[in-house]
C-alpha positions in Angstrom: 149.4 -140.1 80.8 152.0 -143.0 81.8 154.8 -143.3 79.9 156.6 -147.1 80.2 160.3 -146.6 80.0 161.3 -150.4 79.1 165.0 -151.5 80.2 166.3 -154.9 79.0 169.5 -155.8 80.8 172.7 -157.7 80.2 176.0 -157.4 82.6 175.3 -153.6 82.5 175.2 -152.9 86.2 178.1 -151.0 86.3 176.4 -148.3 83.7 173.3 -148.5 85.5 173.9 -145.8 87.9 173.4 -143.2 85.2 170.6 -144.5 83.6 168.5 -144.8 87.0 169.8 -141.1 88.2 168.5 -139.8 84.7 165.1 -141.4 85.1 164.5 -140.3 88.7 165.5 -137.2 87.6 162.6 -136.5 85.3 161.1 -133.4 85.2 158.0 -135.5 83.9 157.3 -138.1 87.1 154.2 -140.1 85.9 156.2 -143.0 84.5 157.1 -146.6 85.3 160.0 -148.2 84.5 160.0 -151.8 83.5 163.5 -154.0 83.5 164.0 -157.3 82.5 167.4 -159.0 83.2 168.4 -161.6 80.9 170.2 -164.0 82.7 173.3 -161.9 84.1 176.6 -163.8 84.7 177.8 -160.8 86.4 176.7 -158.5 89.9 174.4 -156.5 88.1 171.5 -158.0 89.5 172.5 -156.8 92.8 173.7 -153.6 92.0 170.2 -152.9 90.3 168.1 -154.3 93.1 170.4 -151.7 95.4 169.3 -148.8 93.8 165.4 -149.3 92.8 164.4 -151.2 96.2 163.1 -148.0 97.9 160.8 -146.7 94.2 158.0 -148.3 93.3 157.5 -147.1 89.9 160.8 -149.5 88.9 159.7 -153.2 88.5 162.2 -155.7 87.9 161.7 -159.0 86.3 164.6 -161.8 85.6 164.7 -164.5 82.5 165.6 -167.6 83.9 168.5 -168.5 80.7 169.5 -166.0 78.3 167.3 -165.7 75.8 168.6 -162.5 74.0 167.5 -158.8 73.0 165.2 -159.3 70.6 163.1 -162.0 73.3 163.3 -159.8 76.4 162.4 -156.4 74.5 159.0 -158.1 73.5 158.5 -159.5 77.0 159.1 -155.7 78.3 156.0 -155.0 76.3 154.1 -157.0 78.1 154.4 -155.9 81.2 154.0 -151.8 80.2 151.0 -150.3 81.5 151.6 -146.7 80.1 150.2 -145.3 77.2 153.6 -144.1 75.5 156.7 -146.4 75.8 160.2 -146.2 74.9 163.1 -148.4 75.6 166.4 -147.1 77.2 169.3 -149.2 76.9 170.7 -149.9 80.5 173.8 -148.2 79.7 172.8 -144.9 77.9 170.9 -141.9 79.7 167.8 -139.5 79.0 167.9 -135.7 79.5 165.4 -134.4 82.1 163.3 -133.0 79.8 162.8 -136.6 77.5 160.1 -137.6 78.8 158.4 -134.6 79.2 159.2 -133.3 75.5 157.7 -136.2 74.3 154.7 -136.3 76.0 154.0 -133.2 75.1 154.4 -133.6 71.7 151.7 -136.4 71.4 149.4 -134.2 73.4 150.1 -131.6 70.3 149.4 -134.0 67.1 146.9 -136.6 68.1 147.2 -138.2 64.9 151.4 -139.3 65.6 152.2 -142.9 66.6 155.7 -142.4 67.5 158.3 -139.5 68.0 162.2 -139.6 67.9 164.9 -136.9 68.5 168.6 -136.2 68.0 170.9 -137.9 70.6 174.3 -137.5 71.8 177.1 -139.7 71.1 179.0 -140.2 74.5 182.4 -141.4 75.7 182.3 -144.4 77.8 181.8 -141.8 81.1 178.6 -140.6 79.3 181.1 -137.5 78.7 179.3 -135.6 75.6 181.2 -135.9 72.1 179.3 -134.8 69.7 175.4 -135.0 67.9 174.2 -137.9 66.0 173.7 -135.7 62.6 171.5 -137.7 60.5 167.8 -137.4 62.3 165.6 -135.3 60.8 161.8 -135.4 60.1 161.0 -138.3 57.6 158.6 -138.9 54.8 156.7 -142.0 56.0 155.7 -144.4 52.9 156.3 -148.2 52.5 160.2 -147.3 50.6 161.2 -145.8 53.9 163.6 -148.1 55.4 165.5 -146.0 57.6 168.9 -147.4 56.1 170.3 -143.5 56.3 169.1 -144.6 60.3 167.4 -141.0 60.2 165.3 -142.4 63.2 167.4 -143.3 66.3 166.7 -142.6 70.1 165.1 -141.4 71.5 162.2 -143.1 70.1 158.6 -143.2 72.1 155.5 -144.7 70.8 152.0 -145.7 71.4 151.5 -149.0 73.2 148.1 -149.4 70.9 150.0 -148.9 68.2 152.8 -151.7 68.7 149.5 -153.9 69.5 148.3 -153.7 66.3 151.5 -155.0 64.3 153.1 -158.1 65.2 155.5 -157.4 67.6 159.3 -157.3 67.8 160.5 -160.3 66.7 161.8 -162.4 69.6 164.0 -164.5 67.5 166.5 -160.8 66.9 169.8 -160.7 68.6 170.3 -157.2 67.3 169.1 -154.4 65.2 166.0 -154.7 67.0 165.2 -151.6 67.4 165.1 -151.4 63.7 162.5 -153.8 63.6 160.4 -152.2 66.3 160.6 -148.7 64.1 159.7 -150.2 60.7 156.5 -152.0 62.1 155.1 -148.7 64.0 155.7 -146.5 61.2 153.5 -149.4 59.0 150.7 -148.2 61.6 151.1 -144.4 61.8 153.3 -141.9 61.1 156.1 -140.0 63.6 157.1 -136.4 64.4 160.8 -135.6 65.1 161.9 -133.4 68.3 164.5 -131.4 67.1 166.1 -131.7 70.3 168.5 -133.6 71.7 167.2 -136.2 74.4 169.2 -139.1 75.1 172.6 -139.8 75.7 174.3 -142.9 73.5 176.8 -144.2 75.6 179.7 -145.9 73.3 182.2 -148.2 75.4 183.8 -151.5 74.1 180.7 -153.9 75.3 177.8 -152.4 73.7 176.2 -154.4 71.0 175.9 -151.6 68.7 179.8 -151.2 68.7 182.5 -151.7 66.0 183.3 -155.0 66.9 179.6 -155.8 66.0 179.1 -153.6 63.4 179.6 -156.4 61.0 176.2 -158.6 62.8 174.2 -156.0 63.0 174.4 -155.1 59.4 173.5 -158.4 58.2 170.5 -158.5 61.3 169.4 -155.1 59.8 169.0 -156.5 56.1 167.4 -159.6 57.3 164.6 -157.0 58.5 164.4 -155.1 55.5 163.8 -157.8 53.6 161.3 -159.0 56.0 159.6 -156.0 56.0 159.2 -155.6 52.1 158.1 -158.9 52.2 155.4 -157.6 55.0 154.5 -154.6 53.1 154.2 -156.9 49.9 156.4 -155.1 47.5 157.9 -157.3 45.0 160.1 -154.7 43.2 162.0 -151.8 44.1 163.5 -149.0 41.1 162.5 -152.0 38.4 164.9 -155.1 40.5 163.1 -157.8 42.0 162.7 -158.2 45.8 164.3 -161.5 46.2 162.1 -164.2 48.3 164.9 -166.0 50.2 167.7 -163.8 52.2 170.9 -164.7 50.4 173.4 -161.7 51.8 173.0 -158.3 52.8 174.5 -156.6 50.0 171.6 -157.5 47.8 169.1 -156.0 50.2 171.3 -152.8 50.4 171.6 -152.7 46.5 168.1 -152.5 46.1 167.8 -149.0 47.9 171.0 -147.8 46.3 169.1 -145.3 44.8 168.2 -143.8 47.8 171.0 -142.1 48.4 170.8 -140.1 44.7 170.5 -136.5 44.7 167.2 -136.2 42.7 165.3 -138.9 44.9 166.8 -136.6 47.8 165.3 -133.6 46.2 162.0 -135.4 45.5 161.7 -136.9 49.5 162.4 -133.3 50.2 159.6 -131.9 47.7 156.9 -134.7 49.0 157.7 -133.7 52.7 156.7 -129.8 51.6 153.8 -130.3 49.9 152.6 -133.0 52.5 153.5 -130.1 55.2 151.6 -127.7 53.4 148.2 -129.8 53.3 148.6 -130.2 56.9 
C-alpha cells in the first residue's frame, strides 16, 4: 500500500532538513511525498529543491500567489496517489516507525478510516520536551467535536474516505486540520496508536503558536459550528445551535457540558460496551 505524506510549505526551509531526514528514514519505504509551496518570500524553495532533486518519490509543486493553508492542503489532495495519507507540517518530524505503525494498523481493522497517535511537543531544535497528554481512543458520534483536541498528529487516513466528504475547505487560514478530522470521522470511525509518532516542533513562527492562539480559536469555532450545521443538529444539551456565527464563545458554551464528570463517565461507559460488541 502507498501512503501520501502531503507537505504544504511557507518560509520553512530552514526546518526542512529534519522533516526530509525523518521521511527518508522510514522504516516503511513505499510512500510518496507530495509538497506544495505557497508562494515563499524566503530561500526555501531552493533549499527544498537541494535536498529532494536526487528521490523521486518527493514531488514538488509551487502556487503561483499565496493562497493560504487551508487552499494548498486541499490541492495536496489532489495530487496523492496512495491509499493512506497524512499531512506533515514542513517543520515538525515523524519517528521511523510512523509510517509503518500506521499502515499496519489499517491492515489490522479494515473497517477504520483514520488513525492518530500521541506526539511530542519539541523545542525549536526538535529537542524532546514532553508528551502531548490528551489523545486517547475516542467515542465517534455526531457530539464529538474534538474541542478536548483528543485527536492530534499524527493523523493518517484513507484517500476514499476524504473523497466522499467535501473536502478541506480552501477558504481556512488555520485550524484546518480540525476541519479535515471532523469530516473523516462523519465517514468512518478511527483507532488510536498509543504510541508516540510525530514530533511537534514549537518555535515562534509556527501558526499554531501563542501569538496565534487567539485566530485559531475563533477558526476552530467557525468549524464547529459548520459542522453541526453539516451534521444537522439544531440543539445541543436543550440550547439552540445558532444559524449565523456570531463569536466563539457561544459555540464553546454549547459543549460546556462536555467537560462534566458524569458525561465523562458516560463517554467512558459507551466506549466499553461498544469495545465489548466488537
Amino acid at each position: 500500500m502507498k501512503f501520501s505524506i502531503l507537505i504544504a510549505h511557507y518560509n520553512n526551509g530552514n526546518y526542512f532538513k529534519e522533516c526530509y531526514d525523518s521521511l527518508v528514514h522510514q522504516s516503511y519505504q513505499n510512500w510518496e511525498a507530495i509538497i506544495i509551496d505557497d508562494a515563499s518570500t524566503d530561500d526555501s524553495l531552493l533549499q527544498i529543491q537541494d535536498l529532494i532533486k536526487d528521490d523521486p518519490r518527493f514531488r514538488l509543486y509551487i502556487n503561483e500567489t499565496n493562497m493560504g493553508c487551508g487552499y494548498t492542503k486541499r490541492k495536496c489532495m489532489e495530487f496523492a496517489s496512495g491509499g493512506i495519507c497524512a499531512f506533515l507540517d514542513p517543520d515538525d518530524a515523524l519517528y521511523p516507525h510512523a509510517i509503518e505503525s500506521s499502515v499496519h494498523a489499517f491492515g489490522h481493522n479494515k473497517e477504520i478510516v483514520a488513525t492518530y497517535s500521541k506526539f511530542m511537543i519539541c523545542d525549536k531544535l526538535l529537542n524532546p520536551l514532553k508528551v502531548f497528554k490528551n489523545s486517547k481512543q475516542i467515542y465517534n458520534n455526531n457530539y464529538f467535536f474534538n474541542t478536548h483536541i483528543q485527536i492530534s498528529h499524527f493523523f493518517t487516513f484513507k484517500k476514499d474516505a476524504y473523497f466522499k466528504t467535501s473536502g478541506i475547505n480552501p477558504a481556512l487560514f488555520n485550524a484546518v486540520d480540525q476541519d479535515l478530522y471532523l469530516k473523516i470521522l462523519e465517514v468512518g470511525n478511527p483507532l488510536f496508536i498509543n504510541d508516540v509518532l510525530y514530533r511537534y516542533r514549537t518555535h515562534p513562527n509556527g501558526i499554531s503558536q501563542d501569538k496565534s492562539k487567539k485566530s485559531v480559536k475563533e477558526s476552530f469555532s467557525k468549524v464547529i459550528l459548520e459542522t453541526m450545521h453539516r451534521r444537522e443538529i439544531e440543539k445541543i444539551a436543550n440550547k439552540k445551535v445558532p444559524l449565523q456565527y456570531q463569536n466563539s464563545q457561544e459555540i464553546y458554551g454549547l459543549l460546556e457540558y462536555q467537560k462534566s464528570f458524569f458525561y465523562r463517565i458516560y463517554i467512558r461507559l459507551k466506549m466499553f460496551l461498544k469495545q465489548k460488541q466488537s
